[in-house]
N, C-alpha and C positions, 0 to 999 in steps of 0.2 A: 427495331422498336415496336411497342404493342402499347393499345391502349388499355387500360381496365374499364375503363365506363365511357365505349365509345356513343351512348344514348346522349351523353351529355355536349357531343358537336353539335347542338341544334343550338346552344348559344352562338356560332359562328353566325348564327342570322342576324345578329347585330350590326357585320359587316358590309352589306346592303344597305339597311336602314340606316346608317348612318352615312354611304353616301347618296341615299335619297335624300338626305336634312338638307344637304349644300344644295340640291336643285331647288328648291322652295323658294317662292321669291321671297322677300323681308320686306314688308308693307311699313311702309312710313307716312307720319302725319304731314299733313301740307302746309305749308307756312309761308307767305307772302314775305321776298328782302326783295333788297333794293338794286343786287347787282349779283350777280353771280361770277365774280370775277374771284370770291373766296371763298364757292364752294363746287368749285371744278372736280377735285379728287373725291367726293363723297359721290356728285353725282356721275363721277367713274364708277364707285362702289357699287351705286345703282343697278349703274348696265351691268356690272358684273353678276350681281345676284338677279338676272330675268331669268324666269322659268323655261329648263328645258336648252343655255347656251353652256358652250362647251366648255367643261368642267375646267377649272385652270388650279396651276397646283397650288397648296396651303400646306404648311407646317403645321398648322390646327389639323388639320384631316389628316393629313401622314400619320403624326403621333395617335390619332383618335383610333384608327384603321388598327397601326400596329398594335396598341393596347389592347383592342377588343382581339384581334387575333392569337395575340399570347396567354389572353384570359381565358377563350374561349377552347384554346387547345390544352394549356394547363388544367380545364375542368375535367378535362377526357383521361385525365392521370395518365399520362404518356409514361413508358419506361423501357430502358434498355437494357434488352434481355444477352444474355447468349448462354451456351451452354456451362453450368458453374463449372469451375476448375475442381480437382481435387486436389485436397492440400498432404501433407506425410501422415493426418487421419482425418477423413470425413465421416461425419455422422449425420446419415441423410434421416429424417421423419418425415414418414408420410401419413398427412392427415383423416383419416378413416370416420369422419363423423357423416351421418347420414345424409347432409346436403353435396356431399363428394358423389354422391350416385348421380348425382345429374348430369344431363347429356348435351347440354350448351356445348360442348367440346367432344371430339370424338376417341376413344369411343364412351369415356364419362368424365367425369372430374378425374376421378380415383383410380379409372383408367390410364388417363393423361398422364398422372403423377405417378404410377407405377413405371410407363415408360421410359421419363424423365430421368426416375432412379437407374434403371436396365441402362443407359444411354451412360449415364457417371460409372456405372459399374463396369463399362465396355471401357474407358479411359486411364481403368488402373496402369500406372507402370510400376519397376521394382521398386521395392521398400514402400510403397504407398496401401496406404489399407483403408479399409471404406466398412461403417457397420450401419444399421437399417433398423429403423424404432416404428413401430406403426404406432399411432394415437388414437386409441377406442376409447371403451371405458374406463381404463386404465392402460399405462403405455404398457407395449409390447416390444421384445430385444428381438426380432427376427433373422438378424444376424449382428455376432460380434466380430468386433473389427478382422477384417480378414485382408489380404489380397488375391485370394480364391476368384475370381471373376464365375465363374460357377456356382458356387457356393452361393454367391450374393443372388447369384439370378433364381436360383433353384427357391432363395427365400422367400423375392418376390412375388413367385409363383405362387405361396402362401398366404401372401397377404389377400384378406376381404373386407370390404366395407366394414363399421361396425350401426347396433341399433342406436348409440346414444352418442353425441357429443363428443371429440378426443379431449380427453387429458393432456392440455398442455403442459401443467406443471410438473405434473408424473413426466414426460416425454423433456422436459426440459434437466431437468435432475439428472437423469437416467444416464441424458447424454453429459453432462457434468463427470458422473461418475466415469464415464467412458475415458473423456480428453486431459480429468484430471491427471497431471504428471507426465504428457504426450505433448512434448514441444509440437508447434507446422501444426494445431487442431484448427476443425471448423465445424461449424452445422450448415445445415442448408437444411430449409423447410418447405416444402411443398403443402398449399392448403389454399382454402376460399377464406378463411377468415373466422370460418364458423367451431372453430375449436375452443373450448371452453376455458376461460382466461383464470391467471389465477386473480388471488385477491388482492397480491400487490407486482407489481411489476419485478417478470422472470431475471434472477440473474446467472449471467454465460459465464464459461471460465472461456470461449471461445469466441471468436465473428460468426455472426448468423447471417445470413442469405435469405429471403423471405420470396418463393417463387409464387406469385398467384396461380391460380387457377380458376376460371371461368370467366365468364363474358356478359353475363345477365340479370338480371333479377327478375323476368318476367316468370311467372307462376300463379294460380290460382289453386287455393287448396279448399277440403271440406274439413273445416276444422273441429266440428263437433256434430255427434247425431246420435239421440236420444228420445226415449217415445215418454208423453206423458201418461196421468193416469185414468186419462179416458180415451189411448189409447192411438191419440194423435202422432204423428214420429215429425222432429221437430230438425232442422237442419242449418247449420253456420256456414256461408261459405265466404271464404275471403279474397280478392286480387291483390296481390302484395307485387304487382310491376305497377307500372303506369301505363299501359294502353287501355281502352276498354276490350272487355272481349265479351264475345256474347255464345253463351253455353247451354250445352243440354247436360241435365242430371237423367242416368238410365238409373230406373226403382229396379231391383230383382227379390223377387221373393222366390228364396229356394233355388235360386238360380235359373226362374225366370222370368222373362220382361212383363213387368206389369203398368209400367207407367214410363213416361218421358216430363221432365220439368222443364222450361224453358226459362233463361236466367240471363239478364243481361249488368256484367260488370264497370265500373267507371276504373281507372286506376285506383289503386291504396284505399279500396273503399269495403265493407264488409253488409251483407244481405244475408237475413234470417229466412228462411220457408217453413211450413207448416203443410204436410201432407199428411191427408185422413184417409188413405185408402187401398191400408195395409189388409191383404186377404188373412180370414179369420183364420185359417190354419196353418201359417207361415210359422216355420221354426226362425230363419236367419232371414234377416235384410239386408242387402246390398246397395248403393250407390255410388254410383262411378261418374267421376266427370269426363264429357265428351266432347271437343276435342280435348285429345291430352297435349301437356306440355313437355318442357325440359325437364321437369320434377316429378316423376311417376308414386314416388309413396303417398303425397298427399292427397291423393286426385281420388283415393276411394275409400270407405268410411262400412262398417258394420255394427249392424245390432242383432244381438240373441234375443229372438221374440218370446221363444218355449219359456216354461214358465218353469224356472227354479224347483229342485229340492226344498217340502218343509222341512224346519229346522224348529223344533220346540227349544224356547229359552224364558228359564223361569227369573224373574227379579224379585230381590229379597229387600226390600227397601221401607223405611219407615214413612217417609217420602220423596219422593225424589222425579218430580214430572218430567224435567230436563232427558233424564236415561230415558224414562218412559215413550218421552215423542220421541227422540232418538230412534228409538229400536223398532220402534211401529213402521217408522221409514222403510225399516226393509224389507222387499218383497218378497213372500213365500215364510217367512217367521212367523210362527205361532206364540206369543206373549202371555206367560202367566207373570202377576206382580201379587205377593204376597208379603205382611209384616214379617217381620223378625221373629216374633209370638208365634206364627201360624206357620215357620217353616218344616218341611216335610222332607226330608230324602226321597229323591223317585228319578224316571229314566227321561233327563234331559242329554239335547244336543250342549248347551251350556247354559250355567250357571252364573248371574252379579250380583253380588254380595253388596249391598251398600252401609258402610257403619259397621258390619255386622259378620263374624265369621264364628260359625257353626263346629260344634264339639265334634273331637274325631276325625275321622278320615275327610279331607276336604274332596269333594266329587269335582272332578276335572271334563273336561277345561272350564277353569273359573276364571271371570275379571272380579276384581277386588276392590272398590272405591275408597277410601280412608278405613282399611282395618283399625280395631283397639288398637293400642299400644303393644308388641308381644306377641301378637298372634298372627296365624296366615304361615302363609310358606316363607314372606321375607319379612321377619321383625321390624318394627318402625319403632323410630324414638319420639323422644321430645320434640315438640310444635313449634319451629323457627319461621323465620320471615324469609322465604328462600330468595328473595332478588327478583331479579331479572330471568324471564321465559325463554330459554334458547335451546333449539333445538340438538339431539343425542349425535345423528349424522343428518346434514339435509337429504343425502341421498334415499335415505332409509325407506324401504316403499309404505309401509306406516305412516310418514309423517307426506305421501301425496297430496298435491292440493290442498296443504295444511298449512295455512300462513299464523306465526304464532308472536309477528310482533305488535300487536292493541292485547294479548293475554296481559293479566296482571292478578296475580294467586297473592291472599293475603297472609297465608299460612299453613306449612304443610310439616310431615314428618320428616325426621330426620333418618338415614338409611343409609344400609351398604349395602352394593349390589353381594349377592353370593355367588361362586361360580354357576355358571352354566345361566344366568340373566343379563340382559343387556338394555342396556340405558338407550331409551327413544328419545325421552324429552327430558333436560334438565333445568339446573337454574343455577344460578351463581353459587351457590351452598351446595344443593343435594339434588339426586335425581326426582323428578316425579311422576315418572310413568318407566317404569320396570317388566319389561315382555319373557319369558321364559322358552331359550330354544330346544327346541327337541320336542319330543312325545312324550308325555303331553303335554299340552302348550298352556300355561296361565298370563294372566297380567296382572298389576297393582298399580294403580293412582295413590301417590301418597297423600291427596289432600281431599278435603270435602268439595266437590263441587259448589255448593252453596257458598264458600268463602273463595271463591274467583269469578271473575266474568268470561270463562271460558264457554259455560251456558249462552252465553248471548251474540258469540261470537258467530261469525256462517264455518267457523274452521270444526265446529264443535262436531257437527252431525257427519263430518268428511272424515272425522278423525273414528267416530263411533264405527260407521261404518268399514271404515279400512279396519280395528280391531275385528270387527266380526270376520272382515277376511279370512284374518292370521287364526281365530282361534275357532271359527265353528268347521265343522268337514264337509269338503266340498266348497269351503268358503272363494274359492276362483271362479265359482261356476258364473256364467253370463258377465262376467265382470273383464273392463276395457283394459290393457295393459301398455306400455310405452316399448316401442323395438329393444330386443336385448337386455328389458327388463326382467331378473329372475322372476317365477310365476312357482310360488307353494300348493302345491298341490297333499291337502288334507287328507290321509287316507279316512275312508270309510270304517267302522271297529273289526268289522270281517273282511276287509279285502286282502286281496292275494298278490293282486299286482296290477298294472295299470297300462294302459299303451295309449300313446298321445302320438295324435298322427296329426300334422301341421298342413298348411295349404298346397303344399308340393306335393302332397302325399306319403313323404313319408314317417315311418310308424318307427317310435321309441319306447320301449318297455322298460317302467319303473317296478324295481321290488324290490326285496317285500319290504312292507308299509316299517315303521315315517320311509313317506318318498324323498328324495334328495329334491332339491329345488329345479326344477326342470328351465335350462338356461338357453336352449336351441330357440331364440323366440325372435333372430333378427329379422321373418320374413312377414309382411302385415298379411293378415286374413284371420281365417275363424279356425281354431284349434278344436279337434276333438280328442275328448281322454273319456275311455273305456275301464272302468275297476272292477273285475271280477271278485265280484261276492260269493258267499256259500248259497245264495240264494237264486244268483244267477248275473248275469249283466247290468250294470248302472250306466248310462252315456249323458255327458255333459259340456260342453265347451266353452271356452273362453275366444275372446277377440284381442288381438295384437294389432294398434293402428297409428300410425303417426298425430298426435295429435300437439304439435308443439310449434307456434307460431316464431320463435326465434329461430326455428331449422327453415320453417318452410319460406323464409323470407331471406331465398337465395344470393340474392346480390355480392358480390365476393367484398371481402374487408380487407380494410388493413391488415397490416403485421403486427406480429404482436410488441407492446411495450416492453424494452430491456433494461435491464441496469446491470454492467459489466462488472463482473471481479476484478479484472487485472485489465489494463490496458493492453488493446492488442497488440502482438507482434509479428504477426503474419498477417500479409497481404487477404484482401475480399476475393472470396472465390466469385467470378462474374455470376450473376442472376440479373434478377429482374429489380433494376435501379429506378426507383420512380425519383421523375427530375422537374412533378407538377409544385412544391413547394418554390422552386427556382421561378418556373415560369408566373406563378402569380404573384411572386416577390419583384419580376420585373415588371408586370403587369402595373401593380402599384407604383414604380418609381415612372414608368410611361404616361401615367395619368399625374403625379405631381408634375413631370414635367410640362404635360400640356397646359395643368395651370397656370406655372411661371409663366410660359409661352404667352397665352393668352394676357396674364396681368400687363405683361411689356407690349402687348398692342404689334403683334407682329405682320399686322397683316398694312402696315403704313408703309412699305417695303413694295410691298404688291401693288398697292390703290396708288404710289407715285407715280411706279414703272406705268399703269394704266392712262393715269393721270398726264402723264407724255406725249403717252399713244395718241391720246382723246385731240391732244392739241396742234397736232400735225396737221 
């Protein structure tokens, strides 16, 4: 047996204090009678209840005792483990989402759960086959059902953490397709909890197993760290256990110590800093929390100080202040905004057309705000009432930090994507934001900003800015990214080729330009990419950092919600049975019973027997 939330035995301290209640004298009022020849057995009671005499037994206190202890160990989610069976095909997943790196277990989560699988693979007998799904970003087949007991191990040896969250629905399918048509199937899952649910509860053509893994939720992460613009650098740091702990932040600029913060946490509680005493010629900052925990990704946090590539970007607008602030926001942008009348062809990094698209060759990369009717690279029609704002993919790194349910558009174009465009943001009718993949990159809003409240929105300037990512060159540079998040990397108009060397040190060479999406990005730190011009070197880098409060708040969870295809017919392979639903089920039938107990006055039984004693 193991428990999952052994922090939660501290309700057992009930069990004390509750027979402290009985030592307590019970103070009664005094009242003059005339004989006491009829109330001999109360003042038996009396002596019974003096402070500090030796306890004598009660059915009130038995039941009280046991309840508190079957509620108190039912909290600790007690469960019976042993090693699963394997059935005529096991399909093991193991869960690869970033809170698996933690070390509450040895030698990690994702560690544990590798061996767990090695352990079933060592079990195969004849006829029995066993296949292995890892759960990343999307699920992975690392081995199909085999009884190769080599094979399965040589997989494992495969398997690695991922930067994002597992795909359990992907990883549930997968395995579906697997046991489809294989009488004697099973799953067994190994995970904390932390794998990414779908949106309606998974269904098995098989028994699932659901092995926890970890022990904790104690961790303190730095969840965000950003300088303002007088240059302050600002800092979030969270405790998402319940202990306090009391921490140092080490400052490094350039990689080295420039400061200590001293930081004292409550449990579940969150504290802002404000440190002003970044040296003036620092390229990169660093902050590291010290001591570290069980969960090393979030313990350390980076900013790119160096100051961006300009980027000249001309706005072609009749008015439009909305793009205007927008764009000003970004640092290192040079903003020219001129009318429709006054536009000019000339040598921009990019080009927004508002209302308005220009005779001839359209100069790229362009964003397009409600073209005419007709014109533009993607035709728009007639002016519908497009619905409801729902986003193309939530995934999509465009729509980051872009929450789009208070949007409400009163009216846009109607459209069809053409090949080689892909839909960010739609609506119940038609797309309204259409981004162009490949070289060269454009975009189109099919509506007028002015006829939505998207302007007023905080999504607006988040979403402005993630376009300027995707379409100006170089648009990654100093900019923060999530583990295992792809990272576009814009070629410069002359570059030759690129080499991105990551925190490990080692160096990746992209060529020739458009670069493919550079996806090597599960290890958090500061990346550098190198693009050879005809002019000579360019260097710029980006930062990969955990910044996602649903990872970093470790605590293992439940199993996931199932809804079964077919009723099973093979037997549960053994796992980890939590049996805390039973104990707080009897919990409750323990406390109605001491009610009853108490309504029937059960203690007239004891004060008689007393009441004998007294009279002897």
């Amino acid at each position: 047996m193991q428990f999952l939330l052994p922090g939660a035995g501290l309700a057992l301290l009930t069990v004390p204090a509750i027979v402290l209640l009985y030592f307590l004298k019970v103070r009664r009022p005094e009242v003059r009678v005339s004989t006491l020849m009829f109330w001999r057995r109360f003042v038996a009671d009396r002596q019974a209840n003096a402070p500090w005499q030796r306890l004598r037994l009660s059915l009130l206190l038995l039941l009280q005792l046991l309840g508190a202890v079957v509620l108190g160990v039912g909290l600790m989610r007690p469960g019976l483990i042993g090693a699963a069976g394997i059935d005529a095909t096991t399909v093991v997943m193991i869960d690869a989402s970033p809170s698996m790196a933690a070390t509450d277990v040895s030698p990690s989560r994702f560690g544990a759960a590798v061996e767990r699988a090695r352990s079933l693979a060592g079990q195969l007998r004849p006829g029995q086959q066993m296949a292995v799904i890892l759960l990343g970003d999307h699920a992975q087949l690392l081995a199909a059902p085999t009884g190769d007991s080599s094979l399965l191990r040589s997989a494992l040896d495969r398997a690695r953490p991922s930067g994002t969250a597992g795909d359990f629905a992907e990883g549930i399918s997968l395995a579906n397709s697997i046991l489809t048509g294989r009488p004697g199937g099973s799953i067994v899952l190994y995970s904390d909890g932390h794998s990414r649910p779908p949106s309606s509860p998974a269904r098995v053509v098989a028994p699932l197993t659901y092995q926890s893994i970890g022990s904790t939720g104690e961790n303190v992460a730095i969840e965000t760290m950003t300088r303002s613009s007088s240059g302050s650098v600002f800092l979030r740091v969270t405790n998402y256990g319940r202990t306090t702990r009391d921490l140092k932040i080490e400052m490094r600029a350039d990689g080295r110590l420039v400061d200590v913060l001293q930081v004292k946490l409550d449990g579940n509680t969150t504290t802002d800093l404000t440190w002003s005493r970044l040296p003036a010629a620092a390229q990169v900052l660093e902050a590291k929390l010290t001591p570290g925990d069980a969960f090393a990704l979030d313990d350390k946090a980076w900013l790119v100080i160096a100051e961006p590539p300009h980027h000249s970007v001309l706005l072609v607008t009749a008015e439009n202040g909305f793009m205007q602030k927008a764009l000003k926001l970004r640092r290192g942008l040079d903003l020219t905004t001129v009318k429709p009348a006054d536009y000019k062809p000339g040598r921009y990094d990019l080009v927004v057309f508002d209302g308005f698209v220009p005779a001839g060759k359209l100069p790229e990369p362009a964003l397009l705000i409600n073209p005419p009717p007709g014109e533009g690279p993607v035709p728009l029609g007639a002016a519908i009432d497009p619905g409801s704002v729902l986003p193309g993919d939530v995934r999509d790194p465009l729509l980051s930090h872009v929450s789009l349910k208070e949007v409400h558009i009163q009216s846009a174009a109607t459209v069809k994507p053409p090949t080689g465009w892909r839909t960010v943001i739609s609506a119940a009718a038609d797309p309204l934001l259409l981004v162009k993949e490949g070289e060269p990159r454009d975009a189109v809003l099919t509506f007028d900003l002015h006829h939505s409240d998207l302007p007023l929105q905080a999504a607006f300037p988040i979403l402005v800015q993630n376009l300027l990512d995707y379409l100006l060159p170089g648009g990654f540079e100093n900019q923060v990214f999530a583990p295992g998040q792809p990272v576009t990397l814009i070629a410069e108009p002359d570059a030759r080729w690129a080499d991105v060397t990551g925190p490990d040190g080692r160096t990746t060479r992209l060529a020739p330009p458009p670069f493919p999406p550079f996806t090597a990005t599960s290890q958090p730190g500061v990346y550098t990419v190198r693009q050879q011009l005809s002019s000579g070197e360019r260097v710029s880098r980006f930062v990969v950092q955990l910044q996602n409060p649903s990872i970093s708040r470790i605590v293992p969870g439940a199993g996931p919600f199932l809804q079964p295809l077919d009723r099973p017919t093979a037997p549960l392979p053994r796992g980890t049975l939590e049996i805390w639903p039973y104990l707080v089920a009897a919990a409750v039938v323990l406390l109605v019973l001491e009610w009853l107990v108490y309504l029937t006055n059960p203690t007239k039984f004891l004060i008689s027997r007393r009441s004998q004693e007294a009279g002897r």
